[in-house]
N, C-alpha and C positions, 0 to 999 in steps of 0.2 A: 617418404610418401604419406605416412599416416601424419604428418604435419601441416602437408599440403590441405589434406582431406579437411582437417579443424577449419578451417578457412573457407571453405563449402559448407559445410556440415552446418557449423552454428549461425551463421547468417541465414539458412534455410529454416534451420529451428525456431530463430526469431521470428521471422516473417510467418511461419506456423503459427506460431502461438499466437502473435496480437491477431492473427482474421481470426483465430479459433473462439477469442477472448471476444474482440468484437462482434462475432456473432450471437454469442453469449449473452453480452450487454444488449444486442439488438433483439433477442426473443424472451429477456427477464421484462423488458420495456414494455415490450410490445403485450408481454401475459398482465403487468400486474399495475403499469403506468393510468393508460386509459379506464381500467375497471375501478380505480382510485380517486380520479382525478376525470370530469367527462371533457373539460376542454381541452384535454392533453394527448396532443394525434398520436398518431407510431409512427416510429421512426423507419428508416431504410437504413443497408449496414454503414453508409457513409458517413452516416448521421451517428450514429453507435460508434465508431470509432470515433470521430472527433470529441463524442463525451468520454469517449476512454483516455484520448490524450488530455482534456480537458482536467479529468478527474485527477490525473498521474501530476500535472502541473502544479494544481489547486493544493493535493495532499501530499503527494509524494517526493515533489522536485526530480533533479535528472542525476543525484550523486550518487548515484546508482544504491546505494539502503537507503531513501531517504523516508520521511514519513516519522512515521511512532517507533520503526524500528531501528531507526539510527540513531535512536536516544539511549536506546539500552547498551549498545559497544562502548569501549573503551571506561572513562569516567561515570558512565553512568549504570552501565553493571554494577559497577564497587560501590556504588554510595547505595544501590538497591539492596546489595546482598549485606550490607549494614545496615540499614533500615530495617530488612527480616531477622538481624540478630537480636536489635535492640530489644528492650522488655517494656512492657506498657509504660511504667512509668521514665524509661529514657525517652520513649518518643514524646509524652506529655511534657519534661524537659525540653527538649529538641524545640518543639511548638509551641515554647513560651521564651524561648531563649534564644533561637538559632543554632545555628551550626558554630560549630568550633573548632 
């Protein structure tokens, strides 16, 4: 039964979170857009969501980490936490040389 429930549960959580989100985006807009900017109207929440999909498109893609933070997983963790081992003058190497 509590597997059925997963199946309910998180597709409601979904659909929570982006109106919660677009509503979000709908009253950051509407507080800080116009007082910034005078030709820039406010938005309605429909408007706020489609800059939320819009935004998710533009930066984040749909592979679900996608963005800045799916550059840190796998190969790209290792080469960072090697980059904080190195000592100044390895990475002045490094940035005269390349990798190796």
């Amino acid at each position: 039964m509590r597997h059925k429930a997963r199946f309910i549960v998180w597709p409601l959580f979904f659909v929570a979170a982006v109106a919660a989100m677009s509503a979000v985006v709908m009253l950051l807009w509407n507080a800080v857009v116009p007082g910034i900017f005078a030709a820039a109207p406010q938005i309605d929440y429909l408007h706020a969501l489609g800059l939320l999909v819009l935004s998710r498109i533009l930066f984040g893609g749909f592979r679900g980490h996608g963005g800045w933070r799916g550059r840190m997983h796998g190969h790209g963790h290792e080469r960072w936490a090697k980059w904080q081992a190195m000592t100044p003058e390895e990475r002045e190497q490094f940035h005269r040389h390349g990798p190796r």
